[in-house]
C-alpha positions as a Markdown table, in Angstrom:
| # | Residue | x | y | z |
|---|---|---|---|---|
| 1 | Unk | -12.6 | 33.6 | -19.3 |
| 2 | Unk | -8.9 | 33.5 | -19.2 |
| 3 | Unk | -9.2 | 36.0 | -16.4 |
| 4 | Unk | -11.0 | 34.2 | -14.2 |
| 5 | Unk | -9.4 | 31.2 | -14.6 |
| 6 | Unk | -6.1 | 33.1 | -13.8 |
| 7 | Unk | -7.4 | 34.5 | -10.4 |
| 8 | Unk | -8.6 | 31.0 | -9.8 |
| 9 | Unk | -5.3 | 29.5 | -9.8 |
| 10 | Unk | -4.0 | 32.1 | -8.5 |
| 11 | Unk | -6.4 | 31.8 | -5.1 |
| 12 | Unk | -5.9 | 27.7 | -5.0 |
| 13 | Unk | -1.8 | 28.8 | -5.2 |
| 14 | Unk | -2.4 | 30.8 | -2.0 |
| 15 | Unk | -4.0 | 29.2 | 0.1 |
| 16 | Unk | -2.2 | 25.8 | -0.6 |
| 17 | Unk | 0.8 | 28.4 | 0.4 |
| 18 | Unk | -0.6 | 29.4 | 3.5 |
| 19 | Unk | -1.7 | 25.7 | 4.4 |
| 20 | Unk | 2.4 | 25.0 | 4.5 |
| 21 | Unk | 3.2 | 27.8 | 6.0 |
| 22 | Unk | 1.3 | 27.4 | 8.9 |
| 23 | Unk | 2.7 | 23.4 | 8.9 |
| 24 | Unk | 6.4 | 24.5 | 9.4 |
| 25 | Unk | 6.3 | 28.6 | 9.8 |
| 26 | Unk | 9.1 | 28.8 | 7.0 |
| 27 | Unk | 8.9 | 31.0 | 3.9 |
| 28 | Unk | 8.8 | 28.9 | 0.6 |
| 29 | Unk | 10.7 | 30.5 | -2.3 |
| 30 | Unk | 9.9 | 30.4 | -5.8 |
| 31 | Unk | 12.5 | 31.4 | -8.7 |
| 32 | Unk | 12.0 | 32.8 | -12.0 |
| 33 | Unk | 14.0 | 34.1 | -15.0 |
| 34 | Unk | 13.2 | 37.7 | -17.4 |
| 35 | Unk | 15.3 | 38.3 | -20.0 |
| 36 | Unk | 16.6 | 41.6 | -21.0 |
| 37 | Unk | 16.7 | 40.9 | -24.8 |
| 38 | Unk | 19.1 | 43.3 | -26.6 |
| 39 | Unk | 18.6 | 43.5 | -30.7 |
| 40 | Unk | 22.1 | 44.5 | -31.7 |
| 41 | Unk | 22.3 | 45.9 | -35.5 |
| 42 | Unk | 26.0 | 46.3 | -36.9 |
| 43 | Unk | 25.0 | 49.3 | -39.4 |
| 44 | Unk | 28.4 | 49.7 | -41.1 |
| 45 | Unk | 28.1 | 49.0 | -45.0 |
| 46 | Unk | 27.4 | 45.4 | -45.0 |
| 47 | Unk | 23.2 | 46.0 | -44.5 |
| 48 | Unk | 24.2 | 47.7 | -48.2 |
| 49 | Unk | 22.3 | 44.8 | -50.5 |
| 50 | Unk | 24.0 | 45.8 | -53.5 |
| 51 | Unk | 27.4 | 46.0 | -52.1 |
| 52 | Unk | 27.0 | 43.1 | -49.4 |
| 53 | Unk | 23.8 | 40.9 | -51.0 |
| 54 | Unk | 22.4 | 38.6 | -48.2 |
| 55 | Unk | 19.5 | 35.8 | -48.7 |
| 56 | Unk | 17.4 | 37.9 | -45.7 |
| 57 | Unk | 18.2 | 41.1 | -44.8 |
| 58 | Unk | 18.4 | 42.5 | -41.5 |
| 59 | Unk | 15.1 | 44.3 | -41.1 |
| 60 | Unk | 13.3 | 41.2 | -41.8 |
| 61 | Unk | 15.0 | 39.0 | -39.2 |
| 62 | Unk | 14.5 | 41.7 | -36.5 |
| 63 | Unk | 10.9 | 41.9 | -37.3 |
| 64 | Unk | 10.9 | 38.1 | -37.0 |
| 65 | Unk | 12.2 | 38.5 | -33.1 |
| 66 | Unk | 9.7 | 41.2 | -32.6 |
| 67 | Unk | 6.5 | 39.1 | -34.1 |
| 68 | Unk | 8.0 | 36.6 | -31.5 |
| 69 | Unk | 7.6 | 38.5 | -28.8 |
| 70 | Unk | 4.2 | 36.7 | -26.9 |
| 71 | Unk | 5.8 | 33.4 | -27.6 |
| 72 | Unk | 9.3 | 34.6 | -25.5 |
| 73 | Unk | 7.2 | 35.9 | -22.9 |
| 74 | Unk | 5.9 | 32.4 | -22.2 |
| 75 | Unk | 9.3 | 30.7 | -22.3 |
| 76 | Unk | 10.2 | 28.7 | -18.8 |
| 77 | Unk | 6.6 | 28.2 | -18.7 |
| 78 | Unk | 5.8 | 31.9 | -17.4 |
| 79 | Unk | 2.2 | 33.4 | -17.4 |
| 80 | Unk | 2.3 | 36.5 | -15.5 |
| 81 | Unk | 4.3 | 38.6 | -13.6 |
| 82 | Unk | 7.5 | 38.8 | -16.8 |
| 83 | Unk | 9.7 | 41.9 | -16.5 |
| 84 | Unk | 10.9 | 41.0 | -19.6 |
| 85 | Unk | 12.8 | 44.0 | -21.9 |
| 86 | Unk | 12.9 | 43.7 | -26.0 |
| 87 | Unk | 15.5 | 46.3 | -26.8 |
| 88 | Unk | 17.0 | 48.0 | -30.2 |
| 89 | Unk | 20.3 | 48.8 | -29.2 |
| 90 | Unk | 22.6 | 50.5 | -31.5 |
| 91 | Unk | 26.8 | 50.0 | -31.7 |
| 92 | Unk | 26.8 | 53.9 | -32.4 |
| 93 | Unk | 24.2 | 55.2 | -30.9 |
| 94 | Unk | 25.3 | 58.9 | -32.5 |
| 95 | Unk | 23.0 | 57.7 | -35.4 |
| 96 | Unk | 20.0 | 58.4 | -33.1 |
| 97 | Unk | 20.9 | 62.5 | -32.5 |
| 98 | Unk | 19.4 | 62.8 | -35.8 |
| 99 | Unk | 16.5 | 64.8 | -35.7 |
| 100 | Unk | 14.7 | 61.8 | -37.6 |
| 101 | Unk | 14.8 | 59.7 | -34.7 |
| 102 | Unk | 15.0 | 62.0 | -31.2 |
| 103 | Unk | 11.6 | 61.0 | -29.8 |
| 104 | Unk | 11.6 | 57.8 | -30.6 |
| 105 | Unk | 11.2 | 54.4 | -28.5 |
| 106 | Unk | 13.3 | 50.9 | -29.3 |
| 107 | Unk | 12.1 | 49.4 | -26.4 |
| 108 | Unk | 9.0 | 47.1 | -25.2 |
| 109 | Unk | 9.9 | 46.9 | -21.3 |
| 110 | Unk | 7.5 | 44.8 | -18.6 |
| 111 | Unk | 9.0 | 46.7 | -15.8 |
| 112 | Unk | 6.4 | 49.4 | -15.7 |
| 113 | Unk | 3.9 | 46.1 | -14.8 |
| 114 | Unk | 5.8 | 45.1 | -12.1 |
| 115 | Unk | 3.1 | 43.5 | -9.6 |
| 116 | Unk | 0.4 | 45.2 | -11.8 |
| 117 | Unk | -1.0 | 41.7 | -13.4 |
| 118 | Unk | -4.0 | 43.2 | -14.8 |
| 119 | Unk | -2.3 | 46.5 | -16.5 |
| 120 | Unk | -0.2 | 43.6 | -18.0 |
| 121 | Unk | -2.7 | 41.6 | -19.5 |
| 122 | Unk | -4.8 | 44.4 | -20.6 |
| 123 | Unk | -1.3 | 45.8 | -22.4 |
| 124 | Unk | -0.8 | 42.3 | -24.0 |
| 125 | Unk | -4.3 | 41.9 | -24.8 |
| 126 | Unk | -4.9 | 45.4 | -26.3 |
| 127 | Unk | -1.6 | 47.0 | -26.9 |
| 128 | Unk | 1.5 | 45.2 | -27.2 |
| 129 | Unk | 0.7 | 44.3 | -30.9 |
| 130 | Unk | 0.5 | 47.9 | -31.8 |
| 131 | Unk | 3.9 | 48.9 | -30.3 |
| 132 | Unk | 5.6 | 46.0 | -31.6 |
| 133 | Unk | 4.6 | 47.5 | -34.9 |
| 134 | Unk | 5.9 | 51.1 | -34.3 |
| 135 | Unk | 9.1 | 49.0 | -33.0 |
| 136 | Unk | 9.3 | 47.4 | -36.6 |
| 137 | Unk | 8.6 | 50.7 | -38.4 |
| 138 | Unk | 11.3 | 52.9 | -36.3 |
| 139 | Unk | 14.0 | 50.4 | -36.9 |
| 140 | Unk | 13.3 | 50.4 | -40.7 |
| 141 | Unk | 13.3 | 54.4 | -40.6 |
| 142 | Unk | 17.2 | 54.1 | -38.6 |
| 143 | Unk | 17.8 | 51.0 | -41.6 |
| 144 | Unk | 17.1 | 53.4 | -44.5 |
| 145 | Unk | 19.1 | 56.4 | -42.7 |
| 146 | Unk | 21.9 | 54.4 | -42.5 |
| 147 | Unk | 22.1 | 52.7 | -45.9 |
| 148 | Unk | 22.7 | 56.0 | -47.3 |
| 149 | Unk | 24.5 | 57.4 | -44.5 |
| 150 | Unk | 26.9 | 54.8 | -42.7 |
| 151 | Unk | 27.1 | 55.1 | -39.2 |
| 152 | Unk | 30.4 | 52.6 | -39.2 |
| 153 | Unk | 30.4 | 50.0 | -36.2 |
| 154 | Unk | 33.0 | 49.7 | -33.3 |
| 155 | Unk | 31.9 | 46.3 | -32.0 |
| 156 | Unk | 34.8 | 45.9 | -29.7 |
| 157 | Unk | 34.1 | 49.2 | -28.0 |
| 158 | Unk | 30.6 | 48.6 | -27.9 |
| 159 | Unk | 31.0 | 45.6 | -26.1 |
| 160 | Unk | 33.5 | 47.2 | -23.9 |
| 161 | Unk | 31.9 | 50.4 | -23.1 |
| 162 | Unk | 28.4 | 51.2 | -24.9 |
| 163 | Unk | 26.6 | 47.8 | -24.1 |
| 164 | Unk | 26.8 | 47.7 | -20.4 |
| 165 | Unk | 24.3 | 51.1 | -19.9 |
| 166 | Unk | 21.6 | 48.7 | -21.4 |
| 167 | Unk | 22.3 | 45.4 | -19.7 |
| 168 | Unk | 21.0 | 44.6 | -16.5 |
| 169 | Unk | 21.6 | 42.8 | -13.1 |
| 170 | Unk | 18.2 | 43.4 | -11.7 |
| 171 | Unk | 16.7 | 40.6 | -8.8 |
| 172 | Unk | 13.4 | 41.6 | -7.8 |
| 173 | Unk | 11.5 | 39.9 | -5.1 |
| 174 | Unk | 7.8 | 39.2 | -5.1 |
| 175 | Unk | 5.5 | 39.0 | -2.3 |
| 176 | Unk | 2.6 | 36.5 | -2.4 |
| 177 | Unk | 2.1 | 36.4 | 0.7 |
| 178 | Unk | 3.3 | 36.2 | 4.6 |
| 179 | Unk | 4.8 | 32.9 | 3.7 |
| 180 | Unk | 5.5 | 33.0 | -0.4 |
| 181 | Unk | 8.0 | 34.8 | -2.4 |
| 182 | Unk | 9.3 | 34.7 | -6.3 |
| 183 | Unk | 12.5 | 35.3 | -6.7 |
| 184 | Unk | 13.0 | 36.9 | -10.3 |
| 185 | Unk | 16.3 | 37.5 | -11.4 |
| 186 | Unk | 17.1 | 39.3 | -15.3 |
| 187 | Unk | 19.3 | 37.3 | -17.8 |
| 188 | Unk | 21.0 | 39.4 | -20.5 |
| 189 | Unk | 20.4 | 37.6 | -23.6 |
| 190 | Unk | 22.3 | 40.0 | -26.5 |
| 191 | Unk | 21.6 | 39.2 | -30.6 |
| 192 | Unk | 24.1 | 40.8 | -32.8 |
| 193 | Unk | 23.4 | 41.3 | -36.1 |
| 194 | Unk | 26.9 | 41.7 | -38.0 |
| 195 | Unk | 29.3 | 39.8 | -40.4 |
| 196 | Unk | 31.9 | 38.5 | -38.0 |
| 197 | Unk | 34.7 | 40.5 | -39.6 |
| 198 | Unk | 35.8 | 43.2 | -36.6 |
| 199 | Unk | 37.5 | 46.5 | -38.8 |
| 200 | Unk | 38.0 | 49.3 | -36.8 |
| 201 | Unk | 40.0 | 52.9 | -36.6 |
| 202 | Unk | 42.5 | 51.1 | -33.8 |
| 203 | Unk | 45.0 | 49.2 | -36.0 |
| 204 | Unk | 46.4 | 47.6 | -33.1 |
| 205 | Unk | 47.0 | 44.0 | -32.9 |
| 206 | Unk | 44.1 | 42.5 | -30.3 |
| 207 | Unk | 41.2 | 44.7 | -31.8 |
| 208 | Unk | 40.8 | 43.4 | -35.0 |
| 209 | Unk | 39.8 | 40.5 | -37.1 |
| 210 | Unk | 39.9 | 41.3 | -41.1 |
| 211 | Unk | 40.6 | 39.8 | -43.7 |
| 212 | Unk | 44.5 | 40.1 | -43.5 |
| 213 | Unk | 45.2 | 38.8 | -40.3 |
| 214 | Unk | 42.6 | 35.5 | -41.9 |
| 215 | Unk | 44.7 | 35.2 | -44.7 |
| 216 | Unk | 47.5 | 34.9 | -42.3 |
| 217 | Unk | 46.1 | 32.7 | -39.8 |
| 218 | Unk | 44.9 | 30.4 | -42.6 |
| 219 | Unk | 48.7 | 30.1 | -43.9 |
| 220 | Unk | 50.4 | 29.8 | -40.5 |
| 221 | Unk | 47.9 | 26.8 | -39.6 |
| 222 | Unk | 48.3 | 24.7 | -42.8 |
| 223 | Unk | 52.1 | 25.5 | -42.3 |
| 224 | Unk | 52.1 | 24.3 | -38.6 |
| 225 | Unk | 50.8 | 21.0 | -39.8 |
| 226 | Unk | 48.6 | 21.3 | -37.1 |
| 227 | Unk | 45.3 | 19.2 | -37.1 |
| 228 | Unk | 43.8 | 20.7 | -34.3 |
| 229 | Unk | 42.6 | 24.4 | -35.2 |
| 230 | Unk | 41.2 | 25.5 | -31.9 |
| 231 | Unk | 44.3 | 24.6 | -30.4 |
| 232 | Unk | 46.5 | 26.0 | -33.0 |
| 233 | Unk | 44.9 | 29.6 | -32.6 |
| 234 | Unk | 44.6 | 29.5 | -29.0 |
| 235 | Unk | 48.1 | 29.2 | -28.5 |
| 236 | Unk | 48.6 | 32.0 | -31.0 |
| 237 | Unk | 47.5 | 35.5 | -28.7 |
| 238 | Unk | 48.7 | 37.3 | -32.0 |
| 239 | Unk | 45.3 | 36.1 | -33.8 |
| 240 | Unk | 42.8 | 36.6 | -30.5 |
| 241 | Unk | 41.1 | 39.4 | -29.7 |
| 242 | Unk | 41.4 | 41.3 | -26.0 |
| 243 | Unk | 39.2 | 41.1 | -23.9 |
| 244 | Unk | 37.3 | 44.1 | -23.1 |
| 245 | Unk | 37.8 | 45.8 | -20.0 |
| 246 | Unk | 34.2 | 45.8 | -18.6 |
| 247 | Unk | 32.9 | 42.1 | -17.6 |
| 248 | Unk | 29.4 | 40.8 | -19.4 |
| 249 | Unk | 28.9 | 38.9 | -16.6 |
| 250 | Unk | 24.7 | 37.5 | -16.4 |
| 251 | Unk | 25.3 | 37.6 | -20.6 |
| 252 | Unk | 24.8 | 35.1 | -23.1 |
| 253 | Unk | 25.7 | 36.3 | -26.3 |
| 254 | Unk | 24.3 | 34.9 | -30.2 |
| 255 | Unk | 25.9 | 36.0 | -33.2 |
| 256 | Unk | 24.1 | 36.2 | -36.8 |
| 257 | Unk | 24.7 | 36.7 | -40.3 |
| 258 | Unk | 28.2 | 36.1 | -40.1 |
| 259 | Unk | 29.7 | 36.1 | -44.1 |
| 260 | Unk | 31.9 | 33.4 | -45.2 |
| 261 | Unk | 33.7 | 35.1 | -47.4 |
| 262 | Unk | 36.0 | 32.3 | -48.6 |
| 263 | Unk | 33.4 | 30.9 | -50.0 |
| 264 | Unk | 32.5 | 31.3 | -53.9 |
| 265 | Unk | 29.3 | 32.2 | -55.2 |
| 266 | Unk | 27.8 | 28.6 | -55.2 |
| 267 | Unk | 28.5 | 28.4 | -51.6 |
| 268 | Unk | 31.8 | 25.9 | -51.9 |
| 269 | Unk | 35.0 | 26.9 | -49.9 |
| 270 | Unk | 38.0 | 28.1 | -51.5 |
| 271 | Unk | 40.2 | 27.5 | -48.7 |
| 272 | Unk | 40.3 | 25.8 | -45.6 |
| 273 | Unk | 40.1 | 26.0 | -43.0 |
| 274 | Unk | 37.2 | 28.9 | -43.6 |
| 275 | Unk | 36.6 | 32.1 | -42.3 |
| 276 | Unk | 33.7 | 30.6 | -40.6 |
| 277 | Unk | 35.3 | 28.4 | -38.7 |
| 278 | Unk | 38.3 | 30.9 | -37.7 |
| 279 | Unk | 35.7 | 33.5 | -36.8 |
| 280 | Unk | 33.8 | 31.1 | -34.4 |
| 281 | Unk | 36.6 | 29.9 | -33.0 |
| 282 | Unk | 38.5 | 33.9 | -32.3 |
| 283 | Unk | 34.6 | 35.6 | -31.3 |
| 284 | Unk | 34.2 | 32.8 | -28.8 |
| 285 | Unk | 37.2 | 32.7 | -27.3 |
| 286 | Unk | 37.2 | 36.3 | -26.8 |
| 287 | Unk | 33.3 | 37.1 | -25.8 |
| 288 | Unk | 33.7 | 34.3 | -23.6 |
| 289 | Unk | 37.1 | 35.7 | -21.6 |
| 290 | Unk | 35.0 | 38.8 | -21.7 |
| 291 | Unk | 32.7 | 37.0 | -18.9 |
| 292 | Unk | 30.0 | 36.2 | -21.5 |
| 293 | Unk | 28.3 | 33.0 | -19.8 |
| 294 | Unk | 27.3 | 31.6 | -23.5 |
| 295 | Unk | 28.1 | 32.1 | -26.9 |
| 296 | Unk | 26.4 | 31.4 | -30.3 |
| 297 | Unk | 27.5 | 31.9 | -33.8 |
| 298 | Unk | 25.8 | 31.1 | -36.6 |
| 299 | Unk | 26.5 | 32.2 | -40.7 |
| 300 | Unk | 24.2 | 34.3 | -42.3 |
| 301 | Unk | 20.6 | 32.7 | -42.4 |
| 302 | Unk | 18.6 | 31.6 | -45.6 |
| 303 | Unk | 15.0 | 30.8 | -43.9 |
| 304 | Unk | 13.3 | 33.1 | -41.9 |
| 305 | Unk | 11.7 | 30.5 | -40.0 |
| 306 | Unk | 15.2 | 29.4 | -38.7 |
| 307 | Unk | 15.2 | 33.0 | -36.9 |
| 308 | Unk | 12.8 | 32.0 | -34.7 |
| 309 | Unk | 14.0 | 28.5 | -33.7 |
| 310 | Unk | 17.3 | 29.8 | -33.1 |
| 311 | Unk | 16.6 | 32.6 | -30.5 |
| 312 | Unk | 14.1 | 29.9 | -28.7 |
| 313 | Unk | 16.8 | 28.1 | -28.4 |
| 314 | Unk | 19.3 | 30.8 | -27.5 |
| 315 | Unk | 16.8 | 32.2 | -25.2 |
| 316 | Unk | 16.2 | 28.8 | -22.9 |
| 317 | Unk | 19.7 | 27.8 | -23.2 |
């Protein structure tokens, strides 16, 4: 029934098409959005529950995203025709030489069904269900791996050089007919799972954001006598992160789970200004010099329903 009411619409779309075409002879243009989602795990020790306890751990907001799936695929109002991409990516992507994990898929890509509308139905109808499962149950398998074996997590070089083989800049253009065309351009949309604290191998001043250089900012600030923190930090290129070398231009970027850790175990600040706010303010300023087009960052999550309104939100920002 859905069928035919989609080739229905479909043929009443034409011909009104044709009708104005053959009116003013010019070619009408239609434009649409797919989104190349990227599910970005930071597998350092922090997905450790007894080390690092969390109110929802990783595993269970990705699986969230992935359920989500046939609901993101109707965002903008789109019924057919989505190239859309749902992607595992990894910040070290060594962790997948394992033998454990060498044949498998973190991917659900609509490209294959590019102007193939009934493959795509039949594979949302009859299929996609299934490989959003083995999606779920590969990413646990890489969770459990790395628990035991850490993987550590370069985020600034994965946003400098490892990211950009996944994003994507693709336009495609659609013929209806001699006088219709859809104009589908791909939006990066990249969720990063990871605690907001940036510890890497390079000590050097501009690639990291620990504790330490917190701890300093925080008593700098409240010895400034500044009110305005944003302003105080931005002024302060010692504190920032670089930018990475690579642009994310067509790249939105939302950041989750990110740890307070200057707050005690009821939830109340120790200090202030917080980490939070330090880390939202440093992680946007440099994502967004990076050429990021958007930026979200949000602490670490308590209701797995929120997982779902966020990314909605993220995704038709």
């Amino acid at each position: 029934m859905k069928t035919s009411t989609y080739y229905i619409f479909l043929v009443i779309s034409l011909l009104t098409t044709i009708s104005c075409c053959k009116e003013d002879n010019q070619i009408k243009y239609t434009y649409k959005k797919n989104y190349n989602i990227l599910l970005v795990p930071d597998l350092s020790n922090r997905i450790n529950q007894s080390i690092h306890p969390k109110p929802i751990q990783d595993t269970a907001i990705i699986n969230t995203i992935l359920d989500s799936i046939p609901q993101f695929l109707k965002t903008g109002n789109r019924t057919i025709n989505q190239l859309d991409i749902y992607k595992i990516d990894f910040i070290n992507r060594g962790i997948l030489n394992e033998k454990t994990f060498s044949n498998s898929t973190f991917e659900i890509s609509f490209l294959k069904f590019k102007n193939k509308l009934k493959e795509a139905s039949e594979y949302k109808r009859d299929h996609l269900k299934s490989d959003i499962s083995t999606l779920k149950r590969e990413t646990a398998k890489v969770y459990s791996y790395a628990s035991i074996q850490s993987s550590g997590s370069d985020v600034w070089n994965y946003f400098n050089e490892t990211i950009h083989s996944s994003l994507s800049s693709q336009i495609d253009t659609v013929k209806v007919s001699n006088c219709s065309r859809i104009i589908s351009k791909t939006k990066n949309k990249v969720v990063l799972l990871t605690d907001g604290y940036i510890e890497t191998i390079n000590k050097t001043a501009g690639y990291q954001l620990n504790q330490d250089l917190i701890t300093k900012l925080r008593t700098e600030f409240l010895k400034s006598k500044s009110s305005d923190l944003q302003k105080f930090i931005l002024s302060n290129p010692q504190f920032l992160i670089k930018k990475i070398n690579n642009d994310l231009k067509n790249t939105d970027v939302l950041v989750l789970e990110v740890t307070d850790r200057s707050l005690d175990i009821n939830g109340v600040a120790r200090f202030h200004p917080t980490d939070l706010e330090i880390i939202k303010i440093i992680w946007t300023d440099w994502l967004i010099k990076s050429g990021a087009d958007h930026v979200q960052i949000h602490a670490a999550l308590s209701n797995r329903k929120d997982v779902h309104t966020i990314l909605k939100n993220f995704i038709e920002k």
